[in-house]
ZAMAR-126642 format. One record per residue (C-alpha): residue number from 1; chain; x, y, z. Coordinates in nm, 3 decimals, always signed. Each point is the difference from the previous one (the first is absolute). Example, Ala and Ser with C-alpha at 12.3 -4.5 7.8 and 13.67 -1.06 7.14 Angstrom:
! ZAMAR-126642
SITE pos unit       x       y       z
SITE   1    A  +1.230  -0.450  +0.780
SITE   2    A  +0.137  +0.344  -0.066
END
This chain:
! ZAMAR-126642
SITE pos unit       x       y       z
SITE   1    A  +6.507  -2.658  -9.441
SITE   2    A  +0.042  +0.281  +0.255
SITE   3    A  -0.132  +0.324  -0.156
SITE   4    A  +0.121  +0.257  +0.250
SITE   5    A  +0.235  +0.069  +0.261
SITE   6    A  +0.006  +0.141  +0.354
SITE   7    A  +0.194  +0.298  +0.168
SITE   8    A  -0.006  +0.260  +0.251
SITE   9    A  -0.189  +0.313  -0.106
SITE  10    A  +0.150  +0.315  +0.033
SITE  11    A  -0.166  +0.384  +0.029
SITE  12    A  +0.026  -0.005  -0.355
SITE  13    A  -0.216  -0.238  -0.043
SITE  14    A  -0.252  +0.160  +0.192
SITE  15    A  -0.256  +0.096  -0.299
SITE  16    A  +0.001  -0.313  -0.128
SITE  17    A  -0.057  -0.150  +0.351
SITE  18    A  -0.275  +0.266  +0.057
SITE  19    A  -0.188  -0.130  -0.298
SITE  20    A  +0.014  -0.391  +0.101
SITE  21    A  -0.118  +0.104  +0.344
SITE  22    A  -0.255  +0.214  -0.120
SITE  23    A  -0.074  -0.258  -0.252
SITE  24    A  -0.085  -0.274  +0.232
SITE  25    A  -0.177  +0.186  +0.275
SITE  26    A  -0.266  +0.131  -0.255
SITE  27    A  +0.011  -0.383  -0.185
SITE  28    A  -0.067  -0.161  +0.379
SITE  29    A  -0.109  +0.236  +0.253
SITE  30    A  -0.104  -0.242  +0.251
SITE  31    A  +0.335  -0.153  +0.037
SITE  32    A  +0.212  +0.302  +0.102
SITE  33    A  -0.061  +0.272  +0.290
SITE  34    A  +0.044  +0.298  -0.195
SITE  35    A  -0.256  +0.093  -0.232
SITE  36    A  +0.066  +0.156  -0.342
SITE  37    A  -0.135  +0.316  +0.055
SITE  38    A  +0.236  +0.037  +0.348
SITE  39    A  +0.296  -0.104  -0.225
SITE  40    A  -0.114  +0.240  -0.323
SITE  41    A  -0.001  +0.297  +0.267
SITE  42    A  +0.320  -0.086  +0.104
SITE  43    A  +0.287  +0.189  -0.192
SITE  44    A  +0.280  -0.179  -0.225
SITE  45    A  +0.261  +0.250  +0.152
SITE  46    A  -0.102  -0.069  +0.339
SITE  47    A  -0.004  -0.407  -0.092
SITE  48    A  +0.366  +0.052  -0.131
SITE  49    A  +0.095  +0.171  +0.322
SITE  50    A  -0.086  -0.289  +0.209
SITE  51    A  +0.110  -0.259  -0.245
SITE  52    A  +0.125  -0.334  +0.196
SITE  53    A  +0.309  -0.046  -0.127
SITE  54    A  +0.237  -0.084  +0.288
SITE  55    A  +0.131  -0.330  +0.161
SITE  56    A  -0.301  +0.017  +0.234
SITE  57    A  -0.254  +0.076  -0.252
SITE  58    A  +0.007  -0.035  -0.371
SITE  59    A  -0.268  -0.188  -0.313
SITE  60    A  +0.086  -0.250  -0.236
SITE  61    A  -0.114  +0.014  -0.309
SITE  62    A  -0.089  -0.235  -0.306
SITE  63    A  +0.131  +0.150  -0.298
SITE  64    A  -0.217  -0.192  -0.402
SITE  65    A  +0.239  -0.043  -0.288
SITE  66    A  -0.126  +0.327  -0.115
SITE  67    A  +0.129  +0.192  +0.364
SITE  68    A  -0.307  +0.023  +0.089
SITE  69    A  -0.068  -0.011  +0.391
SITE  70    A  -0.221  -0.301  +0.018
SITE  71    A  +0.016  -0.098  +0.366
SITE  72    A  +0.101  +0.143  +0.328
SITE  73    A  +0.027  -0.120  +0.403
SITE  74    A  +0.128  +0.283  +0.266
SITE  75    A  +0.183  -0.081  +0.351
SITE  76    A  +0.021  +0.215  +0.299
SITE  77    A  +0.201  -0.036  +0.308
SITE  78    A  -0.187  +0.079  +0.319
SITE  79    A  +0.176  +0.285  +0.194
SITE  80    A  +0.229  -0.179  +0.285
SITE  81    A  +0.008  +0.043  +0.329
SITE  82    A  +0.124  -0.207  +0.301
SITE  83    A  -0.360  -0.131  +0.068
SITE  84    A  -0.100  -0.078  -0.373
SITE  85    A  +0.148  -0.293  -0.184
SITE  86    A  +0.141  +0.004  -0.323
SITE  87    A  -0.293  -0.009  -0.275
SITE  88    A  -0.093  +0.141  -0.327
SITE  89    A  -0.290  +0.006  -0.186
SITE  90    A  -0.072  -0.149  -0.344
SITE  91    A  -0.228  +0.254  -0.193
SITE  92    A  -0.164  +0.080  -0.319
SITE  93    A  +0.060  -0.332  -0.232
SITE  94    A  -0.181  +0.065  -0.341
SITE  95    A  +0.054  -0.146  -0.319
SITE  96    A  -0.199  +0.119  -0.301
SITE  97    A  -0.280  -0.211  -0.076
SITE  98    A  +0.152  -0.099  -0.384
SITE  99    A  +0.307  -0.108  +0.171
SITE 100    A  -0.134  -0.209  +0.343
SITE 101    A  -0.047  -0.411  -0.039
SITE 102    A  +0.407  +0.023  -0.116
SITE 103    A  +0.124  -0.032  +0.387
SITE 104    A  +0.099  +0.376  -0.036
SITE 105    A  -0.119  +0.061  +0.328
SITE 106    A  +0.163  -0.266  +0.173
SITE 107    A  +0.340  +0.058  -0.169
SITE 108    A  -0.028  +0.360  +0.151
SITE 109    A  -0.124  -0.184  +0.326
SITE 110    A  +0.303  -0.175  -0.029
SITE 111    A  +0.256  +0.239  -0.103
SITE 112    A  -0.099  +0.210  +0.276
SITE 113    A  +0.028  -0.258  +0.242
SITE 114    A  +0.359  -0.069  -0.126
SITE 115    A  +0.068  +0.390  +0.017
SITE 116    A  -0.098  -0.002  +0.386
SITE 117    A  +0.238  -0.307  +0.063
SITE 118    A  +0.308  +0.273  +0.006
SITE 119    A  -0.204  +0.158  +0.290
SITE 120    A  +0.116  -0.199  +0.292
SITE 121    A  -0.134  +0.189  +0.261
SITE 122    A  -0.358  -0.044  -0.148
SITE 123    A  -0.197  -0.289  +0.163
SITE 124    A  -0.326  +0.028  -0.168
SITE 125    A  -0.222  +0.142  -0.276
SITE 126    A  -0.363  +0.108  +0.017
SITE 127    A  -0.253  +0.057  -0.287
SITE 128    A  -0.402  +0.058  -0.017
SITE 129    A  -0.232  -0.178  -0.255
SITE 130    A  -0.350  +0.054  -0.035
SITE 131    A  -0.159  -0.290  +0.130
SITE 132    A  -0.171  -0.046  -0.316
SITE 133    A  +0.306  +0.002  -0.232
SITE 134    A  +0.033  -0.401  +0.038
SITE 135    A  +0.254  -0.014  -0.259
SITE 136    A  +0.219  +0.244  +0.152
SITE 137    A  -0.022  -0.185  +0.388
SITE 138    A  +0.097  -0.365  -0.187
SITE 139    A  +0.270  +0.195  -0.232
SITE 140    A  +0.127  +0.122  +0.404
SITE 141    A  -0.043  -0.329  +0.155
SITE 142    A  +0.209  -0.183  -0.284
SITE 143    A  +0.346  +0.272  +0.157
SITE 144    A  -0.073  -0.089  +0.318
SITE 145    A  -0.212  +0.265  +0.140
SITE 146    A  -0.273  -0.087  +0.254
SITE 147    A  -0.333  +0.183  +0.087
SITE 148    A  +0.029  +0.184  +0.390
SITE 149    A  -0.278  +0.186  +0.018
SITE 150    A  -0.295  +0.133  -0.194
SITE 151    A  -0.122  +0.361  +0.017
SITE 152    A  -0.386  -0.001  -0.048
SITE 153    A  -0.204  +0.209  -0.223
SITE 154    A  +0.374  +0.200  -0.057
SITE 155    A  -0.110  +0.167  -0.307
SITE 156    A  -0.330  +0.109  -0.201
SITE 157    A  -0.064  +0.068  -0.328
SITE 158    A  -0.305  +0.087  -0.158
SITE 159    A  -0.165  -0.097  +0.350
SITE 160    A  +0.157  -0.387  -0.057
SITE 161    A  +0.206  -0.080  +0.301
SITE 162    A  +0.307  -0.220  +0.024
SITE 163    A  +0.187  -0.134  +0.212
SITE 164    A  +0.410  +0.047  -0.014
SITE 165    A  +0.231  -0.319  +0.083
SITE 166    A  +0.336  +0.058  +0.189
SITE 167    A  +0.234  -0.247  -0.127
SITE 168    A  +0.406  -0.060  +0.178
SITE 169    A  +0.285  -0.174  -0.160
SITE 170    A  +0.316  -0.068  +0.255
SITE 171    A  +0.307  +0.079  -0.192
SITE 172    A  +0.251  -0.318  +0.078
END
């Protein structure tokens, strides 16, 4: 029985999206670059005034039976030029931890994935996953994406270092 649905998020869904981020960088701060206090210093306003919401950048949300924002993946188009391919990056996937084990995350995996089919000029997408998030790299692997490089001792926290996995998926 599916207990949510997916969409686009738009600016005005921006404090609720704040929260959920906020939310799961304090809940697991060893599995996303920012830290919560960088993010708490950072201003709503100034969050809604860079809000992705274009064909080249925009989130997708999870939305419980009670519209609450449950879950959430971002994408990002790099900047083209004539000497860069075509790739975007796959950022920020997060579901709540009441909601994950329900394949919430890879429905979003996967609705995202169908979103960037209607961008035929893009030819890959990128993510990073702490090396230690296991879960998360077989979740990956399972859509295709393939490890290309691993950034050593890419972030510390609380004097713990970890490395950061570069994962690629060739859009077909």
């Amino acid at each position: 029985m599916k207990i949510f649905t997916i969409r686009k998020l738009t600016v005005e869904d921006a404090d609720t999206l704040w929260a959920l981020r906020l939310q799961s960088i304090r809940e697991h701060p060893t599995m996303f670059f920012s830290s919560y206090e960088e993010m708490t210093d950072r201003k709503l306003d100034e969050f809604k005034k860079t809000y992705p919401a274009s064909e080249d950048q925009f989130i997708l949300g999870a939305w419980g039976e009670s519209e609450q924002l449950i879950g959430m993946v971002g994408f990002r188009k790099a900047p083209v030029s004539k000497n860069i391919m075509n790739h975007g990056n796959l950022w920020g996937l997060y579901v709540q931890a009441s909601y994950q084990n329900l394949g919430i995350g890879k429905q979003l995996i996967e609705a995202m994935l169908d979103a960037l089919q209607e961008m035929k000029d893009l030819t890959a997408v990128t993510l990073g996953v702490m090396s230690h998030n296991e879960a998360a790299i077989h979740v990956y692997q399972q859509f295709g994406f393939e490890l290309y490089d691993v950034e050593k001792d890419a972030f510390t926290y609380k004097g713990q270092s970890y490395d950061h996995q570069l994962m690629i998926r060739w859009m077909s």
